[in-house]
C-alpha positions in Angstrom: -1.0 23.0 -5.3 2.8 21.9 -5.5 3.3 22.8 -2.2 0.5 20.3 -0.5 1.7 17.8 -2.4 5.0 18.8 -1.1 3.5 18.4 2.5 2.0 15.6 2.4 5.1 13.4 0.8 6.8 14.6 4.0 3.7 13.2 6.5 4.5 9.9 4.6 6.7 7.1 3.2 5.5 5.5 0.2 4.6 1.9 -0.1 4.6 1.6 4.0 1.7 0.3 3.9 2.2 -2.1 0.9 5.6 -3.4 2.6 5.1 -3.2 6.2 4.4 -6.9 7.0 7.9 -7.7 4.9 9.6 -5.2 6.6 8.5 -6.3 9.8 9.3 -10.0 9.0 12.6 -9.3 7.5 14.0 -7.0 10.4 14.7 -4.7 7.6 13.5 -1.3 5.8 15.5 -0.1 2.3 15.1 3.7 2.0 15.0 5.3 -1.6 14.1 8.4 -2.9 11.9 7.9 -5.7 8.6 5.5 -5.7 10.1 4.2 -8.7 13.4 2.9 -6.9 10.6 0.8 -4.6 8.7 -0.6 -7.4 12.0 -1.9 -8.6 13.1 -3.7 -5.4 9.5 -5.5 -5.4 10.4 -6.5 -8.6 13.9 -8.0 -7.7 12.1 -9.9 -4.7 13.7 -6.8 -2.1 9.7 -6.0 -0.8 10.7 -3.7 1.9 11.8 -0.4 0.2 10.2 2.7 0.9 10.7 5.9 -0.3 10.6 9.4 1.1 10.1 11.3 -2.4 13.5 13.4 -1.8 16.9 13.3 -0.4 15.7 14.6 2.8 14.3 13.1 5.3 11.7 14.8 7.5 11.4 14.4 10.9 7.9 12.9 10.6 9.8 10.1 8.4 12.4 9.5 10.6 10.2 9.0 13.6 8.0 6.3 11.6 11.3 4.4 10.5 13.0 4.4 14.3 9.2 3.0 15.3 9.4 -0.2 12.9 12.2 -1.3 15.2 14.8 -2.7 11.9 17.9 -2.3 10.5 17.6 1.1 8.5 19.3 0.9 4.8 19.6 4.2 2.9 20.0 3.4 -0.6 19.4 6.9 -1.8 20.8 8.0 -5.2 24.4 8.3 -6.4 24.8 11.6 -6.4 23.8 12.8 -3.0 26.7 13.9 -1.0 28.4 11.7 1.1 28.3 14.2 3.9 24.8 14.5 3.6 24.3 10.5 3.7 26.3 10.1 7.1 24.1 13.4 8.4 21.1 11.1 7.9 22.5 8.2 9.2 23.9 9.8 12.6 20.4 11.0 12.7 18.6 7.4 13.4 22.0 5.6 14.6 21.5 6.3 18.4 18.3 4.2 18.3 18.4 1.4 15.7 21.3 -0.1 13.3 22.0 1.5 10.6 23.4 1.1 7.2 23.8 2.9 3.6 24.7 1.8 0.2 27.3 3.5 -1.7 29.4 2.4 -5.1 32.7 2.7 -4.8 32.9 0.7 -7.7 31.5 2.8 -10.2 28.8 0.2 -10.8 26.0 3.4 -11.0 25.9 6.5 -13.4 25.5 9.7 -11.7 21.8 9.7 -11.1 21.3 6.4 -10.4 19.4 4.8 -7.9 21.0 2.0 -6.6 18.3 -0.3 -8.3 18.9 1.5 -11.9 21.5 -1.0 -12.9 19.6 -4.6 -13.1 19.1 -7.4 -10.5 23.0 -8.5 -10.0 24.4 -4.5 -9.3 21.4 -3.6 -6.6 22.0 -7.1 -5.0 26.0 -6.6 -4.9 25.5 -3.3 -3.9 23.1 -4.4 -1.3 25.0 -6.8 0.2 28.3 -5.1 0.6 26.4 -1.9 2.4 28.3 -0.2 5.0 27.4 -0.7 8.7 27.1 3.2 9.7 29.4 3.9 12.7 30.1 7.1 14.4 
């Protein structure tokens, strides 16, 4: 039914498993929404996405990213609400550093992932994330 489905996303992150050594190496984990978003960053040479299948992050999720012991990037899509952003981040800020990506440039459409755009916007928008600070 929908609603395991729905369950189990939340008991997970996607492509943890395929990622983890990178992630682990790199001192960093990229959070997206969509699976799609992740497959993406592999492509661009960025192997340490992962994605939580919604703009929410569960409790379950957050505990498994604080646990990997890296910087935290939210790169979730362009139209979730700031507020909502800086909600998650204060969230995971008291025990690792943590950042978020957001275009103030207009680079992304409204639905965008930050990785929708090609190679050069995801790894501008990447590099200028902001260092989350309460």
């Amino acid at each position: 039914s929908m609603l395991d489905t729905e369950y189990h996303k939340k008991q997970n992150l996607y492509a943890l498993n395929f990622n983890k050594e990178y992630i682990t190496q790199q001192g960093i984990v990229i959070v997206f929404e969509a699976e799609k978003s992740v497959v993406k960053a592999d492509m661009y040479g960025f192997p340490y996405g992962v994605s939580v299948g919604c703009h929410d992050i569960s409790s379950f999720q957050r505990k498994l990213l604080i646990s990997l012991e890296t910087e935290i990037v939210i790169a979730f899509d362009k139209d979730v609400d700031d507020e909502h952003i800086q909600d998650i981040c204060r969230s995971m800020s008291v025990y690792r550093s943590v950042s978020y990506i957001k275009d103030t440039w207009g680079l992304l459409d409204e639905k965008d992932s930050p990785v929708d755009k090609g190679y050069k916007i995801w790894q501008f928008l990447f590099k200028n994330r902001i260092k989350w600070r309460e």
